[in-house]
N, C-alpha and C positions, 0 to 999 in steps of 0.2 A: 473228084473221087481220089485221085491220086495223092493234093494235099490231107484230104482227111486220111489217108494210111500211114501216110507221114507223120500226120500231128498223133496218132495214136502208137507210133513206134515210138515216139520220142515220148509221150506218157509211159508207155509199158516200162521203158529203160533208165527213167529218169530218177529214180529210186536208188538203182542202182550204180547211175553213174554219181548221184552226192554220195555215195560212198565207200566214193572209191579212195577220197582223199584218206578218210577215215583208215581204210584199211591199209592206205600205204604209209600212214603215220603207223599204226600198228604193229605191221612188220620189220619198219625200222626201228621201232621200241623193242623189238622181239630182238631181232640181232645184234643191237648193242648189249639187251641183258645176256645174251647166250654168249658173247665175246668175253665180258666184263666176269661173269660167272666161272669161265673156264680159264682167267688169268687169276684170278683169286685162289679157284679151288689148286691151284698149280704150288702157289705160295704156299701152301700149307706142308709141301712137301720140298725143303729149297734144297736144294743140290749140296752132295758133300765134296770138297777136295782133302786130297791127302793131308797129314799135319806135316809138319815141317818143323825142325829145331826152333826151339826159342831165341834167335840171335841176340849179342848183348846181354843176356842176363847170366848170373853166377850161380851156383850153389843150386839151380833148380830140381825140384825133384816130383816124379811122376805120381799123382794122386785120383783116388776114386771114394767117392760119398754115393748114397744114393737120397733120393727124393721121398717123402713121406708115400709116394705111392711106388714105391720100387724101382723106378728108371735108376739105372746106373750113370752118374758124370763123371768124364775124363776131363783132368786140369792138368794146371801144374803149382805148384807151390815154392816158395823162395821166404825161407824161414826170416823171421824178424831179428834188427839188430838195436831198433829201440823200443821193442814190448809195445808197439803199434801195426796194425796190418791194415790192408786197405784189399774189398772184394772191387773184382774186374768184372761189367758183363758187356759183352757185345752186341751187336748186332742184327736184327733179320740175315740169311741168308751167310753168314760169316762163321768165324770160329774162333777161338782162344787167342789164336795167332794176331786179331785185327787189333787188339789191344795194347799189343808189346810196348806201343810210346808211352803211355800211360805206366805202363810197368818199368821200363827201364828207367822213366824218372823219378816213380815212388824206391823203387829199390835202390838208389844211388843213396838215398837219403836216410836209408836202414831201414825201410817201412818192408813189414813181410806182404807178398800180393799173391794174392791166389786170383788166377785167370784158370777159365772155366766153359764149356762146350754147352749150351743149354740144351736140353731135350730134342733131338731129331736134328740137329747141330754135329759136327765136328765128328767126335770117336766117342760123344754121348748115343747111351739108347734112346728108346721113343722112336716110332714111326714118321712121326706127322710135332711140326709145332703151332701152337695154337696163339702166337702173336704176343706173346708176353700173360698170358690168362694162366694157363698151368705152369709157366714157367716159376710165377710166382713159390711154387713150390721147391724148386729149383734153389732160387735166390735162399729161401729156408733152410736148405740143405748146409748151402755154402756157409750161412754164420755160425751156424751148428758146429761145423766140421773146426772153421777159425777160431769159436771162441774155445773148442778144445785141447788146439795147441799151447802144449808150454812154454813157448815163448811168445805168447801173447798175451796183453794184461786185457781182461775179456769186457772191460772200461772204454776200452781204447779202439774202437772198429769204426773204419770208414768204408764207404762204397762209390762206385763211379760205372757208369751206365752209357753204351753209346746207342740211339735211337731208339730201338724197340727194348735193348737193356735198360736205358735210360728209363722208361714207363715203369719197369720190373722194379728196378731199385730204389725208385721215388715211390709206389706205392705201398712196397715192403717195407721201405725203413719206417713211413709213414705210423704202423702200428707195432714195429719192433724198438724200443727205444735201447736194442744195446747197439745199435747203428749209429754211432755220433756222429757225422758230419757225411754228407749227401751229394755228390756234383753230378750232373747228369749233361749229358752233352746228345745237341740234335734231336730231343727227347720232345713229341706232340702231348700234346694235352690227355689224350685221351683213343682207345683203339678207333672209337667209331670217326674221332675227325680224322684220323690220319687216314682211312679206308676211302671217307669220304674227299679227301685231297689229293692222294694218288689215284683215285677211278674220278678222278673230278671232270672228266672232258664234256662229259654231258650233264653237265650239272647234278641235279639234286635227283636225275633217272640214273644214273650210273652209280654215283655214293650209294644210292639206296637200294642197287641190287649189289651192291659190294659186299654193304654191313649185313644184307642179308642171307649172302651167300653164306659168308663165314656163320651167322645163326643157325640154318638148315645144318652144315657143318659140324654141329654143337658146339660151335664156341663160344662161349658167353661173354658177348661183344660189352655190355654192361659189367663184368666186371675188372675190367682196366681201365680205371678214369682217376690217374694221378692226381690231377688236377683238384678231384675234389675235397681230397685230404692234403694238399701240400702244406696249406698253413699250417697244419698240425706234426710238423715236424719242427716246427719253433718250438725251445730255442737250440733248436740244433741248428747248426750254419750251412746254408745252403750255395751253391755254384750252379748258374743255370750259361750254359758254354752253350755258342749258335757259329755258323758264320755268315758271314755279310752278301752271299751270293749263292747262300746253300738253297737250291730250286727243290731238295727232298724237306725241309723243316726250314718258309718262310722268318723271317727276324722276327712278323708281327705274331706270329704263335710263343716263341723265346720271351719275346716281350710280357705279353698275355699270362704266361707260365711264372715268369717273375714278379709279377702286378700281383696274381693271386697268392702267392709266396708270403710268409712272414717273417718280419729281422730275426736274426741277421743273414742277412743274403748279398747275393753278388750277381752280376749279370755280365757275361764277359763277349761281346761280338766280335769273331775276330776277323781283322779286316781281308776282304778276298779270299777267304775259306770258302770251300764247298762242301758237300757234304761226306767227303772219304779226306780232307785235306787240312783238317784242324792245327795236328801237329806241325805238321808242313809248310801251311801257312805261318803260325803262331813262331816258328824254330824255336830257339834257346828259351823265350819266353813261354812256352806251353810247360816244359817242364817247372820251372821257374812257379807261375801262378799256383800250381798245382801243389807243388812241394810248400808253397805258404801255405793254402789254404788247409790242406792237411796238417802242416805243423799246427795252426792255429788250434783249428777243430778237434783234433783228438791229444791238444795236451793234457798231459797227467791232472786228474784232479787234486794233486794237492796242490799243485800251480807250478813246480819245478819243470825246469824245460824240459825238452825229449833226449833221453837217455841210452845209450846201449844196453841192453839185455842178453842173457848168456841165450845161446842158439845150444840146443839138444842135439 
């Protein structure tokens, strides 16, 4: 008698002990996406720090544009001395200020640079940024605003991008062709792989409550994908800058970004960079490559070298 109450408990129950595994896979599905979701929806809103002087640079002076849909951007600007300018954008989570190396070495060389707060950035407006998606609007602002100074020949415009700027200014230049020459530095393919490779811990469940947090979000995770128009900034000359131990943007994405790329290109690893340490690593030669490739790329179309132009 006894075994049979036994063997009928263990019927009543056994249903629910198969699934039990079930539901504690479940609930750990559950609480990676509720972690994953509440580190993402976080990003959309990155922390500001005060600005700070532009150390090193000269003649700089204080500017505002705004964006096709009203946000107002805080830069700065440093007038051109050979009728070429070069736009700065930064970072996720950064400001105007994260670009100064890049700028201090365009500017030595007489190139005007306008560095730039994107949207929900810096002493820009905007609430919230949306991962280089609206920013793209932004980047619009900025050529607008360069190609209407007078001391710039509106021929002559280059850009340079770091990470999430990087996607902005490769997929803008992509379909503005008064952008001649492109370098983007630590810059992913694309919004969704890069979502997908910072929430990568659990694989293909973590990416994919990443991309689609930011969706719910409305951010339109499909329309940042550099990658798919890059060849079509040929034959403008292209700079795709990584470093060799940078754990936020692998070498074999740089790679990849370069592969899909069309001449003329360049692909520059530099060795023992991380991902905040390009210049750093690279010293005297970071300005240096930079300063060629720009001279190259935005010389004057009649073919005469880069000249001084009068500053207003």
């Amino acid at each position: 008698m006894r075994d049979r109450f036994r063997l009928t408990r263990v019927r009543r129950w056994a249903p629910w002990l198969a699934l039990a595994p079930v539901a504690l896979v479940g609930a750990l599905a559950g609480a990676i996406a509720w972690r994953v979701s509440a580190r993402v929806r976080a990003t959309l809103h990155p922390p500001r720090a005060p600005i700070v002087a532009p150390d090193g640079l000269t003649d700089v002076r204080d500017v505002r544009f705004a964006a096709a849909d009203g946000i107002e951007l805080h830069g700065w600007y440093v007038p051109s001395r050979n009728g070429a300018a070069v736009i700065l954008g930064h970072g996720w989570g950064a400001d105007r200020g994260a670009m100064l190396p890049e700028a201090r070495a365009l500017a030595e060389r007489g190139y005007g640079v306008l560095l730039f707060d994107w949207r929900g950035h810096g002493e820009s407006g905007g609430t919230r940024t949306t991962w280089g998606v609206d920013e793209q609007r932004d980047f619009d602002a900025a050529i607008a605003f360069v190609t209407a100074r007078p001391d710039v020949d509106s021929t002559r415009i280059g850009a340079i991008g770091f990470s999430m700027g990087g996607m902005v200014v490769a997929q803008v230049a992509e379909r503005d062709p008064r952008v001649r020459a492109v370098a983007v530095e630590g810059a992913f393919t694309s919004l969704e792989d890069e979502m997908r490779h910072d929430e990568g811990k659990w694989k293909w469940w973590s990416g994919s409550v990443a991309v689609w947090t930011l969706r719910l979000a409305g951010v339109a995770v499909e329309r940042e994908r550099p990658i798919d128009g890059i060849c079509r900034l040929s034959p403008r000359p292209l700079l795709v800058i990584d470093g060799s131990v940078d754990a936020d943007l692998p070498v074999s994405v740089a790679r990849h970004m370069y592969a899909q790329a069309c001449a003329p290109k360049q692909l520059w690893i530099i060795p023992g960079a991380t991902h905040r340490t390009y210049a750093a690593s690279a010293g005297r030669e970071f300005g240096a490559r930079l300063g060629a490739f720009f001279d190259d790329g935005l010389r004057p179309r009649d073919g005469r070298g880069l000249t001084a132009a009068r500053v207003p």
